[in-house]
N, CA, C and O atoms as CSV, one atom per row, in Angstrom:
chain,resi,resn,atom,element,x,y,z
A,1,UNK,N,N,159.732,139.860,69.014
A,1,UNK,CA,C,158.596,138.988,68.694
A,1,UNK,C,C,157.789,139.649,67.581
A,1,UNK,O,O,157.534,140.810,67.902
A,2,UNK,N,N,157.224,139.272,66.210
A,2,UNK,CA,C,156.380,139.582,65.500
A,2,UNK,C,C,155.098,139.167,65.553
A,2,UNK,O,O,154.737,138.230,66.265
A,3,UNK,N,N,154.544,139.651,65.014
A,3,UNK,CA,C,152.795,139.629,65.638
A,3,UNK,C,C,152.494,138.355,64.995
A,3,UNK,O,O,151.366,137.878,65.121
A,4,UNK,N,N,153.213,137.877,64.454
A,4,UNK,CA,C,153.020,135.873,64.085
A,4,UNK,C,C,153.225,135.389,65.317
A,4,UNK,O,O,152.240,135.072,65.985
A,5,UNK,N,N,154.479,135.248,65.825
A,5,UNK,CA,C,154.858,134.600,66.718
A,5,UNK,C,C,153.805,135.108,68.270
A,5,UNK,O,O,153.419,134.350,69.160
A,6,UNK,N,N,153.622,136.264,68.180
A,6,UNK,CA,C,152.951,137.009,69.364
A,6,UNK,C,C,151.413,135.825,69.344
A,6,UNK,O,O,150.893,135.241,70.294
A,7,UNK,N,N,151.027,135.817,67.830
A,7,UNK,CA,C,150.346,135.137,67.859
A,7,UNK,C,C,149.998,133.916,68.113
A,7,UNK,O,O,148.869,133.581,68.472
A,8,UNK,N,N,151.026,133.110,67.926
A,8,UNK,CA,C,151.135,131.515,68.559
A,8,UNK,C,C,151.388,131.303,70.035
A,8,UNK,O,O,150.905,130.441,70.769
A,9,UNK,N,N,152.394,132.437,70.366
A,9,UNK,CA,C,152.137,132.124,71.826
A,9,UNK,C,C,151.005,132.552,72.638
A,9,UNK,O,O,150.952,132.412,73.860
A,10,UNK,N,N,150.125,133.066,71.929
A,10,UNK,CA,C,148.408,132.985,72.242
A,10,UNK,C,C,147.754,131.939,72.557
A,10,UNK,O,O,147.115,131.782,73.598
A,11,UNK,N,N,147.953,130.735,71.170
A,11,UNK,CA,C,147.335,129.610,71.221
A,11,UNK,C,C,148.191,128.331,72.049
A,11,UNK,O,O,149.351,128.160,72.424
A,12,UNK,N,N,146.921,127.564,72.093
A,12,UNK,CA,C,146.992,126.137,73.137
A,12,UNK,C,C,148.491,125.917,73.130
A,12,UNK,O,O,149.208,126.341,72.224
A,13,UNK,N,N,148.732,125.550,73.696
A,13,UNK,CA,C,150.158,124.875,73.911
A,13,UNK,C,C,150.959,123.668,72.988
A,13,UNK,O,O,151.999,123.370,72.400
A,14,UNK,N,N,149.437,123.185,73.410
A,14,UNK,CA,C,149.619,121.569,72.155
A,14,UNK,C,C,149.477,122.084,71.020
A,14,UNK,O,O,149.340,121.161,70.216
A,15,UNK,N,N,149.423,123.340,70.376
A,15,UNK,CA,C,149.137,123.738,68.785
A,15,UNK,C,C,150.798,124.143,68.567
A,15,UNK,O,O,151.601,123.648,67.776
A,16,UNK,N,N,150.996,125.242,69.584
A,16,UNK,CA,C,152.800,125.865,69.182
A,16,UNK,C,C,153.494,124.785,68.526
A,16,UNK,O,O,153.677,125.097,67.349
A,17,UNK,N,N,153.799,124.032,68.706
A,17,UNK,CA,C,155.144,123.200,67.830
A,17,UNK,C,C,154.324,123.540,66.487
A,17,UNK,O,O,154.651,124.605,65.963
A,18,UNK,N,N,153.130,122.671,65.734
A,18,UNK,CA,C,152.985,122.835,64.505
A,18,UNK,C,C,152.718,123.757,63.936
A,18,UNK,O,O,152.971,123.757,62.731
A,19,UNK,N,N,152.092,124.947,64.545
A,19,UNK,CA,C,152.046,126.400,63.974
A,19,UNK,C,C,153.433,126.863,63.881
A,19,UNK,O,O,153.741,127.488,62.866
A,20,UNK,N,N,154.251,126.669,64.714
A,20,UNK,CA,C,155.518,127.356,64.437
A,20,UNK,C,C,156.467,126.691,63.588
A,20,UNK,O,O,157.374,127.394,63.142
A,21,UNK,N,N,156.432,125.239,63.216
A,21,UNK,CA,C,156.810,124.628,61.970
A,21,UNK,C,C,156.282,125.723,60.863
A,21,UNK,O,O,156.994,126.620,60.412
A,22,UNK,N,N,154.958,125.504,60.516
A,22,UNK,CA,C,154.348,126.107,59.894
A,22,UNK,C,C,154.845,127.600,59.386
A,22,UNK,O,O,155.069,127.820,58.195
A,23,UNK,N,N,154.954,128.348,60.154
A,23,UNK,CA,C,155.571,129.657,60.383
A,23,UNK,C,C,156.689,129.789,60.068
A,23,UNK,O,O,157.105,130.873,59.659
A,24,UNK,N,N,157.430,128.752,60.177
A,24,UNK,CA,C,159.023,128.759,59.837
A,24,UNK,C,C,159.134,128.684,58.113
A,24,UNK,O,O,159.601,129.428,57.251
A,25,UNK,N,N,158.337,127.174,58.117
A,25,UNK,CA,C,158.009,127.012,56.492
A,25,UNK,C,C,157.772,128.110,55.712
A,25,UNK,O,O,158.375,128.344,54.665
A,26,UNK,N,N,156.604,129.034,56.361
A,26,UNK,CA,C,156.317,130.087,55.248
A,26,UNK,C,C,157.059,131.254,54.934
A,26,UNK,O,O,157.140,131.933,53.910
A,27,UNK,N,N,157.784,131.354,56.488
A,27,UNK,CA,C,158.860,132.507,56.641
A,27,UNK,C,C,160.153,132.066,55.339
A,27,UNK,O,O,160.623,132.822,54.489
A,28,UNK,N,N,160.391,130.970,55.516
A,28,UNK,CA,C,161.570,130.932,54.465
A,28,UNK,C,C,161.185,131.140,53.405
A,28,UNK,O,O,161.852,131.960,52.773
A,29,UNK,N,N,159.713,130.403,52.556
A,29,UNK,CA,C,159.621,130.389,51.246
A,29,UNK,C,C,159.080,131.673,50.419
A,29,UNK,O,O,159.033,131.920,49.214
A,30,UNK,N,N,158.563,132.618,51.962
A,30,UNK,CA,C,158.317,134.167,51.294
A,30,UNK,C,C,159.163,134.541,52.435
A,30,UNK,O,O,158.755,134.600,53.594
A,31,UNK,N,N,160.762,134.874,51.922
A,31,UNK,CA,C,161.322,136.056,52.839
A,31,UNK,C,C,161.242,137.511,52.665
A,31,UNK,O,O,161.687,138.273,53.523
A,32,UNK,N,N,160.564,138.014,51.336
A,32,UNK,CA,C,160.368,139.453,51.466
A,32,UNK,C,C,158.885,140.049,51.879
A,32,UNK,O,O,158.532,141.226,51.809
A,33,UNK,N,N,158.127,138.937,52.318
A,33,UNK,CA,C,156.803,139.399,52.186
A,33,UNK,C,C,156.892,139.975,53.803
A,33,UNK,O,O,157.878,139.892,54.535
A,34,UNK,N,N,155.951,140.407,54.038
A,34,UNK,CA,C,155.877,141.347,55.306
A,34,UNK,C,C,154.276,140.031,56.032
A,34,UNK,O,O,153.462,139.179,55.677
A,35,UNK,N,N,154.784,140.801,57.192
A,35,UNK,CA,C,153.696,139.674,58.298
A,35,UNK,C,C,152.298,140.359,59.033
A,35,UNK,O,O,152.524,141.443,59.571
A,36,UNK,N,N,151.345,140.024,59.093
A,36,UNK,CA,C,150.254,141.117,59.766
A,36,UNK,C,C,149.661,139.740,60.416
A,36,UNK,O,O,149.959,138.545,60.426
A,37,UNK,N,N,148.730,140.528,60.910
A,37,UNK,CA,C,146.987,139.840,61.180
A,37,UNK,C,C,146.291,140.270,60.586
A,37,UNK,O,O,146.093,141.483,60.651
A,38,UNK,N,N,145.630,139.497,59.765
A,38,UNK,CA,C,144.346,140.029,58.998
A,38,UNK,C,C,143.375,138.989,59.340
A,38,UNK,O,O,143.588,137.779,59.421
A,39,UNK,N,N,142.211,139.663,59.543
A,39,UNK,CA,C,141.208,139.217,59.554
A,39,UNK,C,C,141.018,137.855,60.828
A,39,UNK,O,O,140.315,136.850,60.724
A,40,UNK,N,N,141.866,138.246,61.931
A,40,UNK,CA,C,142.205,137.506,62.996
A,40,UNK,C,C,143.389,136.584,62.933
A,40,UNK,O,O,143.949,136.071,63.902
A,41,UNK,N,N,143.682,136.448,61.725
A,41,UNK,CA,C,145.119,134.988,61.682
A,41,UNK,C,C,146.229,135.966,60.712
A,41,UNK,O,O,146.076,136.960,60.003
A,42,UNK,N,N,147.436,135.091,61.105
A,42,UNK,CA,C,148.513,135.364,60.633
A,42,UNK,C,C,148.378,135.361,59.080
A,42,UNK,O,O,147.828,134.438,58.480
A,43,UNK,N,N,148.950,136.520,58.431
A,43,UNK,CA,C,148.975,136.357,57.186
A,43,UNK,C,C,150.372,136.866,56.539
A,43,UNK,O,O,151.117,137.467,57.314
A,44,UNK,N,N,150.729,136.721,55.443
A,44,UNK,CA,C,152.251,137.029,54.914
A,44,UNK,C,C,151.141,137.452,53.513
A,44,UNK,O,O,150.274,136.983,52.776
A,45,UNK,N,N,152.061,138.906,53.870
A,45,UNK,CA,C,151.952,139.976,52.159
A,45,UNK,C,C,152.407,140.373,51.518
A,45,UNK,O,O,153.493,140.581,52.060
A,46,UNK,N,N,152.470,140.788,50.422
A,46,UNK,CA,C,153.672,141.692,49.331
A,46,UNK,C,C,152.807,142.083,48.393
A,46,UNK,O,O,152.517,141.541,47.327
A,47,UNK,N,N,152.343,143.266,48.975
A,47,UNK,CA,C,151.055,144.113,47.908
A,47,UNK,C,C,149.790,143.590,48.338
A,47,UNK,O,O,148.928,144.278,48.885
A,48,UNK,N,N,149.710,142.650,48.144
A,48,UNK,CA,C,148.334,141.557,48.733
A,48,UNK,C,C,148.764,140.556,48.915
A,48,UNK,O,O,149.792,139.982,48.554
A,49,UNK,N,N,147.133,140.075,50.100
A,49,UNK,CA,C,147.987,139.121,50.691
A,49,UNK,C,C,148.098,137.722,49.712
A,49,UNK,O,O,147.415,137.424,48.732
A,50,UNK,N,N,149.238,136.972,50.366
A,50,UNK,CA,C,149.343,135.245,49.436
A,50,UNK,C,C,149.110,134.334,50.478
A,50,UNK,O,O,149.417,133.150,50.340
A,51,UNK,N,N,148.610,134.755,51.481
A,51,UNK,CA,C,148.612,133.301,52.399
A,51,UNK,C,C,148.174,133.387,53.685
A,51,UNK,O,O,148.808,134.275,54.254
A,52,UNK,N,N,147.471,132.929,54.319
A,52,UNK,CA,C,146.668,133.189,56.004
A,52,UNK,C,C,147.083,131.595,56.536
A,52,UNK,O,O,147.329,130.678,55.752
A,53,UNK,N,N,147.101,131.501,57.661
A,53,UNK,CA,C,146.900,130.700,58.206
A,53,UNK,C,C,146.532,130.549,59.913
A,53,UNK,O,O,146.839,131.494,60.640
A,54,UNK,N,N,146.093,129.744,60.306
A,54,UNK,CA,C,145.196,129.701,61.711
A,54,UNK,C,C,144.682,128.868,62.534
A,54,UNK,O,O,143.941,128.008,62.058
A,55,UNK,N,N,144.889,128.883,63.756
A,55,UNK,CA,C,145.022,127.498,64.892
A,55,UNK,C,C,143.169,127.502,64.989
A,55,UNK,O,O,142.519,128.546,65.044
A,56,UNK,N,N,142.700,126.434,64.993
A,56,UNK,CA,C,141.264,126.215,64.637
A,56,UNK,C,C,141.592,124.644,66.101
A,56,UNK,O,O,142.561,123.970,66.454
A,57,UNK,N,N,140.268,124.738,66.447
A,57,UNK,CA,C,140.306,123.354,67.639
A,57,UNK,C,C,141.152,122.197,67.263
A,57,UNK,O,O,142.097,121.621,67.801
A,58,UNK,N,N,140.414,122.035,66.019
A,58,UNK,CA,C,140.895,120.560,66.271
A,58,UNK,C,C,142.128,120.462,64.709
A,58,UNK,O,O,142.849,119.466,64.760
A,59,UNK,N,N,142.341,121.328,63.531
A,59,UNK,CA,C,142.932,121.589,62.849
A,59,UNK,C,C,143.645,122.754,62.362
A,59,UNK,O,O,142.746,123.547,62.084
A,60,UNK,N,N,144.900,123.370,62.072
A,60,UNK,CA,C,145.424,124.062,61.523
A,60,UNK,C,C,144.386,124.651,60.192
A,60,UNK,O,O,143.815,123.750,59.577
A,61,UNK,N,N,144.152,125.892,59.783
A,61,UNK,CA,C,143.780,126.157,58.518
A,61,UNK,C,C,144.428,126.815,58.091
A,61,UNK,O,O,144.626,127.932,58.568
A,62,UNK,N,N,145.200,126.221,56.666
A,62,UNK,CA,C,145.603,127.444,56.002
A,62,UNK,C,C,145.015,127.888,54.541
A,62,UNK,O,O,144.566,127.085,53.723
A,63,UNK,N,N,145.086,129.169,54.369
A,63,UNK,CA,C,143.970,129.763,53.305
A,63,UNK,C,C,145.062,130.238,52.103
A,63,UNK,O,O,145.709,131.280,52.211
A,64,UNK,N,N,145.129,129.696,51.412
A,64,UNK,CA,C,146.156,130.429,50.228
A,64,UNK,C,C,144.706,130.823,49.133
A,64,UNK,O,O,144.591,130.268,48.040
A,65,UNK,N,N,144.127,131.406,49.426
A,65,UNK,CA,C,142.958,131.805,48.740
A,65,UNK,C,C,141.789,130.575,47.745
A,65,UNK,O,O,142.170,129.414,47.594
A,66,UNK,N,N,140.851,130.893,47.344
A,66,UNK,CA,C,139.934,130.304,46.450
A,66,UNK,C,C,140.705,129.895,45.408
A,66,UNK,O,O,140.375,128.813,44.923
A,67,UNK,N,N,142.180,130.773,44.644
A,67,UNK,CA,C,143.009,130.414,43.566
A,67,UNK,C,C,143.655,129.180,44.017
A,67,UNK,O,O,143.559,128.048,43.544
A,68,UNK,N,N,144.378,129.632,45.089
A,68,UNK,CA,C,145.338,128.183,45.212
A,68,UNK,C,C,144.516,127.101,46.015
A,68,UNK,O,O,145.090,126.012,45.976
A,69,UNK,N,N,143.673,127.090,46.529
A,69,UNK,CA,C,143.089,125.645,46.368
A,69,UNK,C,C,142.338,125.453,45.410
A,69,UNK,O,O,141.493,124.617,45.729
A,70,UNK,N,N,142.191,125.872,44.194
A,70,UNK,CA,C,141.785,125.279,42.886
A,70,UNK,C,C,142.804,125.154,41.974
A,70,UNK,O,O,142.510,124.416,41.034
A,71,UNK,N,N,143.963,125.657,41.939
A,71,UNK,CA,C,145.105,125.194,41.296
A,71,UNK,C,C,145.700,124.263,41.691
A,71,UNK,O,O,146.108,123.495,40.820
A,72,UNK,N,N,145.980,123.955,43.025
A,72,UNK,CA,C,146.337,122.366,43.383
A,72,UNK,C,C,145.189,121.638,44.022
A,72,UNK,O,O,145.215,121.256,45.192
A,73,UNK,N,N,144.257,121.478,43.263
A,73,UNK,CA,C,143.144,120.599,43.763
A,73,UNK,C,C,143.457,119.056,43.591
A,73,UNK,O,O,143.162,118.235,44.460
A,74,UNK,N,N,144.011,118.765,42.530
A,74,UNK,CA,C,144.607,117.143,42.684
A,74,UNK,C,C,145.682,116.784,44.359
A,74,UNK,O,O,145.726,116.084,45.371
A,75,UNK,N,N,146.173,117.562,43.828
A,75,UNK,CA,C,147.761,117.550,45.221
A,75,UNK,C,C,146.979,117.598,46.646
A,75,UNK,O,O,147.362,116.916,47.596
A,76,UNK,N,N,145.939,118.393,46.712
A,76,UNK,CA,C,145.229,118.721,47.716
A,76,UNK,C,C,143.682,117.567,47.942
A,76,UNK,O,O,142.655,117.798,48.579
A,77,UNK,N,N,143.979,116.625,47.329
A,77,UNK,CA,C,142.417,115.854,47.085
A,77,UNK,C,C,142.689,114.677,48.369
A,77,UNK,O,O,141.713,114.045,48.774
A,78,UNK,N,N,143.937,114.450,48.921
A,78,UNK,CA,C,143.414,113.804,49.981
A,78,UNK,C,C,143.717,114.453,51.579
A,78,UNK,O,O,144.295,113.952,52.544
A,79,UNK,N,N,143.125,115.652,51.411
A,79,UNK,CA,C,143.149,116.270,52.739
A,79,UNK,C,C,141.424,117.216,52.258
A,79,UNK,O,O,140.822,117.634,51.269
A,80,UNK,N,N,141.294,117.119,53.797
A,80,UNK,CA,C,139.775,118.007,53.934
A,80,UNK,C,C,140.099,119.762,53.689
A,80,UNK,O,O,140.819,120.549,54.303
A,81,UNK,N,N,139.095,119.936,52.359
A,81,UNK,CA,C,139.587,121.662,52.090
A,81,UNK,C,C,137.987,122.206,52.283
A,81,UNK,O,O,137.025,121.578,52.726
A,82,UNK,N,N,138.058,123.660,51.768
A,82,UNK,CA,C,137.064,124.246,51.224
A,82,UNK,C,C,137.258,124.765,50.012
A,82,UNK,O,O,138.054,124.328,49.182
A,83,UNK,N,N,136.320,125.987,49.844
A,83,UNK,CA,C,136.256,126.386,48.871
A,83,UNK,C,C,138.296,127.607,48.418
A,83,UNK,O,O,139.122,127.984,47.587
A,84,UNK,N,N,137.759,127.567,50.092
A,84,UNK,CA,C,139.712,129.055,50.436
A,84,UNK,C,C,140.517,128.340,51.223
A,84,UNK,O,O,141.716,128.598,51.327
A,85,UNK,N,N,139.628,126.874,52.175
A,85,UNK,CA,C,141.285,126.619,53.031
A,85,UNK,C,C,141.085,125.186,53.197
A,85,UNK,O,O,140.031,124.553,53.249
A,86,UNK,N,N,142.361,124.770,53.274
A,86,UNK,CA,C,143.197,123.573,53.718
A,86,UNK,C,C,143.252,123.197,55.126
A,86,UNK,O,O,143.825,123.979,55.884
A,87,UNK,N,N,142.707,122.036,55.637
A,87,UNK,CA,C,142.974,121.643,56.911
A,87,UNK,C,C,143.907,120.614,56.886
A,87,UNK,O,O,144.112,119.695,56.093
A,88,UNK,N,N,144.690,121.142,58.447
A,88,UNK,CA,C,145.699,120.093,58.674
A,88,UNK,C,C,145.495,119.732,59.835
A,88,UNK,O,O,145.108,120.621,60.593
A,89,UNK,N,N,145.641,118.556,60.319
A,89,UNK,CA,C,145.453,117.553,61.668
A,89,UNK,C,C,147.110,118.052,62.483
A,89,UNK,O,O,148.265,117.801,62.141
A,90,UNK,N,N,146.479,118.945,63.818
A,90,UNK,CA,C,147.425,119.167,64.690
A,90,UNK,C,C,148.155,117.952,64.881
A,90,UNK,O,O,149.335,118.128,65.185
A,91,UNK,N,N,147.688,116.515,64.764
A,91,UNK,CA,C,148.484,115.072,65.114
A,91,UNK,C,C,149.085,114.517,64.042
A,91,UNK,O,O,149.590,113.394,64.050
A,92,UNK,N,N,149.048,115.455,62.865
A,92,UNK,CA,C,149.750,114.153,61.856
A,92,UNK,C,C,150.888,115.409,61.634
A,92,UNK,O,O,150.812,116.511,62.179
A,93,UNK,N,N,152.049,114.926,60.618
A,93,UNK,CA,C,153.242,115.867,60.125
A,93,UNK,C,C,152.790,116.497,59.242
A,93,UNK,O,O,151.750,116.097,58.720
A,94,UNK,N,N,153.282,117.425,58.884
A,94,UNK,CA,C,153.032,118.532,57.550
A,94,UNK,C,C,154.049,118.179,56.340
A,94,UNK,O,O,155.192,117.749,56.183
A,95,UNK,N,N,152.684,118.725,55.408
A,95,UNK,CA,C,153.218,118.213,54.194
A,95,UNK,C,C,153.931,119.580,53.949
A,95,UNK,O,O,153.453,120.555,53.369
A,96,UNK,N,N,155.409,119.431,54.613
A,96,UNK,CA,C,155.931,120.411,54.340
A,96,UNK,C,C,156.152,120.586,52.713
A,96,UNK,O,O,155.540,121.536,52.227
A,97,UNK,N,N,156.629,120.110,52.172
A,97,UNK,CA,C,157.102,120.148,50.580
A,97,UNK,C,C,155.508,120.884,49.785
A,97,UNK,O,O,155.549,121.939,49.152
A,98,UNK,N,N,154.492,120.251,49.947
A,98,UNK,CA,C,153.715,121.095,49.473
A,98,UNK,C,C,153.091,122.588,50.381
A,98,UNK,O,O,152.187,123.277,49.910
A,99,UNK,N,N,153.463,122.758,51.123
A,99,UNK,CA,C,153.500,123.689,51.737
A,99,UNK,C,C,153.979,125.112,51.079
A,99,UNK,O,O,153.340,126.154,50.934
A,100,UNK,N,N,155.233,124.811,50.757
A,100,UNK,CA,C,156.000,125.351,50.159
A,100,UNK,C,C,155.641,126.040,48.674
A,100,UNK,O,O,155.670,127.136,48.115
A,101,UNK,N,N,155.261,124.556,48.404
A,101,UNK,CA,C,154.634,124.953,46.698
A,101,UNK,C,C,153.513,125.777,46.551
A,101,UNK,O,O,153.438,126.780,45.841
A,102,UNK,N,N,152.454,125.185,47.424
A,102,UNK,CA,C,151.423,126.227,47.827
A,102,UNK,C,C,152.055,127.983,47.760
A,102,UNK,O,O,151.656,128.859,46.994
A,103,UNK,N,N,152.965,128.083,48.654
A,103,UNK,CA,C,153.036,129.470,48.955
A,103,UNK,C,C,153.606,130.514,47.723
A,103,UNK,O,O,153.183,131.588,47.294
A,104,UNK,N,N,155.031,129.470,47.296
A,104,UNK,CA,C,155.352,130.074,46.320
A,104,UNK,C,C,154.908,130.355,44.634
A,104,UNK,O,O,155.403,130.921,43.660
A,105,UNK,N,N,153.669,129.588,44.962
A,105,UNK,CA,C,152.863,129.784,43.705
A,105,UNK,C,C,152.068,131.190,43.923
A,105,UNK,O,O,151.970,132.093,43.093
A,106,UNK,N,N,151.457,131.155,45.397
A,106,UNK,CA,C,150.501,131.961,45.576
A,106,UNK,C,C,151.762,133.221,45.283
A,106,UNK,O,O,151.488,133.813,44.239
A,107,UNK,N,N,153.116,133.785,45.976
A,107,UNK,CA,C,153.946,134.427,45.631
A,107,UNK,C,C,153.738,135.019,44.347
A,107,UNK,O,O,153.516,136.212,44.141
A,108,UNK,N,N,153.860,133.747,43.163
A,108,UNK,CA,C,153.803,134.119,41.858
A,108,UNK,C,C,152.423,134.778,40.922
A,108,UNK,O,O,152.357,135.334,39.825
A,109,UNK,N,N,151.586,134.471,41.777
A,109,UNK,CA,C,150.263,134.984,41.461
A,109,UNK,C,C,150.591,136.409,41.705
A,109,UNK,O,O,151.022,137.126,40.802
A,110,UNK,N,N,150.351,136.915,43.161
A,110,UNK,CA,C,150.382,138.161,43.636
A,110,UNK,C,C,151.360,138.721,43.009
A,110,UNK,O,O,150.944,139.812,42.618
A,111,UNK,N,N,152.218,138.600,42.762
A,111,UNK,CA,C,153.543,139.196,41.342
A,111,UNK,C,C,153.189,139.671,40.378
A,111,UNK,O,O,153.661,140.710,39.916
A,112,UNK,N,N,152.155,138.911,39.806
A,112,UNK,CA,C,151.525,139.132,38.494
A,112,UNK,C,C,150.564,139.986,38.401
A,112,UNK,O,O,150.042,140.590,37.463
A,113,UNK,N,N,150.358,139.930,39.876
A,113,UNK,CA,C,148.811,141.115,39.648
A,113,UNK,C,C,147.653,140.824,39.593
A,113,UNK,O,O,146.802,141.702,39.446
């Protein structure tokens, strides 16, 4: 078990299926990045981190930083964000495909330095 997964089987019951979608998603699209807890939620790193994410009551948050929700702020304009994270409705499907894009951009950031 990795301290991701350690981590979901923490939360509600009714959250596991979409966190662990979630988890799967990010696991494939960063397979060299390494996995922690930071700052209480799951995060995936490679030098620094590119991506958090976290079971919240009533929504999933995931944080690909202040960069990547201002780089896909169109793509991201009909879901509720902030200034660092993205909410997702435990009841609807994931936008897996941007999911993806999200991460592997943030990937390409942290690459660069």
């Amino acid at each position: 078990m990795s301290v991701i997964t350690a981590y979901i089987a923490e939360q509600l019951q009714a959250y596991q299926p979409q966190l662990t979608r979630l988890y799967r998603l990010l696991k494939e699209a960063l397979p060299d990045a390494s996995e922690k807890i930071s700052y209480g939620m799951p995060a995936f790193f490679q030098t620094k981190p590119i991506i958090y994410f976290g079971a919240n009551k009533h929504h999933i948050g995931i944080y690909p930083t202040s960069e990547g929700i201002s780089f896909f702020s169109d793509e991201l304009a009909g879901y509720q964000t902030t200034k660092s994270s993205w909410h997702l409705l435990y009841d609807e499907p994931l936008p897996e495909q941007l999911i993806i894009k999200v991460a592997k951009h943030r990937l390409t950031v942290v690459k660069q330095g």
